[in-house]
N, C-alpha and C positions, 0 to 999 in steps of 0.2 A: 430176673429183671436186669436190663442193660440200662449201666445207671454212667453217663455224659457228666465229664466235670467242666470244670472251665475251661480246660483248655482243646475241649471238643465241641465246641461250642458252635463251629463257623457248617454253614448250611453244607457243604460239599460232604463233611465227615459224617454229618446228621442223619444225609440221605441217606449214603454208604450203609451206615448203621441201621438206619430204618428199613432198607430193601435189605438187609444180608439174614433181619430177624423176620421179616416177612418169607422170603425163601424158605427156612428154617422150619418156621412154623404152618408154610401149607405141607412140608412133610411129616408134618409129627401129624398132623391132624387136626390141633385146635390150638390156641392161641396160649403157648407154652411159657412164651419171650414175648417182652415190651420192652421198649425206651422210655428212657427217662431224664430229664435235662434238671430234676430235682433229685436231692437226696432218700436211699427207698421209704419208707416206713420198718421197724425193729419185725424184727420175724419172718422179714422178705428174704428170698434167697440171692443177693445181689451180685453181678460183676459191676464194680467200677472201673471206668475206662479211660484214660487219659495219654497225653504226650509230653514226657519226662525222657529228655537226653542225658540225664544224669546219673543212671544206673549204671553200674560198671559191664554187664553184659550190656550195654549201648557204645559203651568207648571202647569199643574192641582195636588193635592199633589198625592201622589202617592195610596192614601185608596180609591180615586175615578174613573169615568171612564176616562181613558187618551183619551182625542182629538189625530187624529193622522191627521184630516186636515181643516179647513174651507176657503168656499168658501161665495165671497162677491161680489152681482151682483148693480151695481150703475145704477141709473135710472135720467133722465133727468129730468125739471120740470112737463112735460106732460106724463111722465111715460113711456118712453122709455129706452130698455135698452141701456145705453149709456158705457158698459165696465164694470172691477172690478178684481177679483184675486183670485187665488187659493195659499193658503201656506199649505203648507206638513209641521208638525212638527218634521218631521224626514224621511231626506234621503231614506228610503229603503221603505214610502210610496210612494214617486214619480216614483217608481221603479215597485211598486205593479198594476197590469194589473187591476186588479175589483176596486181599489181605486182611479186610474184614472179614469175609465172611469165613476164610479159615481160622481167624483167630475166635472168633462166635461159637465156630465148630469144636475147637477143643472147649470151650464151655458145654458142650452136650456133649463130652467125653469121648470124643476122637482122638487119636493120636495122629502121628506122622502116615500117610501110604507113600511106597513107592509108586504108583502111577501117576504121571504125569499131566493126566487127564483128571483126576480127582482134585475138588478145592485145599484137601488135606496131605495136599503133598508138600512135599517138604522145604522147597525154598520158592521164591520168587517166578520161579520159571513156568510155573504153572502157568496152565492156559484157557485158564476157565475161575467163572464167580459163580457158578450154577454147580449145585452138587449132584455128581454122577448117578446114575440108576444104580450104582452097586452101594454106592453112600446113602440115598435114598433107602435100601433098601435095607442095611445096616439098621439105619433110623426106626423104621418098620419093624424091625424084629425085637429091636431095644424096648417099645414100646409096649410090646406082647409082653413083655418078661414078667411073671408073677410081684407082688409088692414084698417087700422085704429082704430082694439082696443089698448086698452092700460094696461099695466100692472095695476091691475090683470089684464091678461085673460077673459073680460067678455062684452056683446052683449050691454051694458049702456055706457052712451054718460058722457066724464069726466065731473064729476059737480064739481072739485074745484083741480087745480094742486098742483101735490107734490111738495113738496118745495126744491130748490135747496142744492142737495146733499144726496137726500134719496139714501138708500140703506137697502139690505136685506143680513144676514149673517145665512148661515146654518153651522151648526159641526157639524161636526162627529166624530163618536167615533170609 
């Protein structure tokens, strides 16, 4: 669940967030992600989302690349994802169609591509809010994967749990 705080409140960011979890979810197949403009219920898997300029990777000085969002996926001791957050460092990214929905996308565990043409590229410059047929397809295979691996993503049996309160933080720039 894509859980809206106050400060995501205004109809432009809403939409953003409503079309980038619809995209999302006619590639996975069935209604994986929702929006929520209330708090989840205990047991939900939730990202909460908001616009806090206050995070020090937000105040980058200004000669370097400005962060405009990161996103922080928390994983259980057995390496489940167990929720985490998206902050926009400013307003008019929450608003941004391709910046949503890359930041949505590392919630269903994407990282950075170099293509340009992919929502999950790496900075701003991207050219697209629709994810690619290679992304799509990515999605598709992810889905196939038998139940019980664990983050990473991979066919080995956990040899030693993560410890209580790992988490993984991507930025963007």
């Amino acid at each position: 669940m894509v859980v809206l705080d106050a400060s995501v409140q205004d109809e432009a960011a809403v939409a953003r967030h409503e079309e980038a979890v619809a995209r999302l979810n006619a590639i996975l197949g069935s209604a994986q992600y929702s929006v929520s403009r209330s708090p989840a219920s205990v047991g939900t898997v939730a990202f909460t989302v908001k616009v806090d300029a206050s995070p020090a990777l937000c105040t980058a000085p200004e000669n370097t690349s400005r962060v405009i969002a990161f996103t922080t996926v928390n994983f259980s001791n057995v390496g489940d994802v167990a929720g985490g957050s998206i902050v926009y460092c400013e307003p008019r990214w929450a608003q941004e169609a391709g910046a949503v929905a890359h930041e949505i996308g590392h919630t269903a565990g994407f990282r950075h591509s170099p293509n340009l043409t992919d929502v999950m590229y790496c900075t701003t410059r991207r050219r697209t809010n629709d994810f690619s047929d290679r992304e799509a397809g990515a999605m598709a295979l992810m889905r196939q994967r038998r139940s019980g691996n664990r983050w990473p993503d991979n066919d080995r049996d956990a040899t030693a749990p993560l410890a209580t309160g790992s988490h993984e933080t991507f930025v963007c720039y």
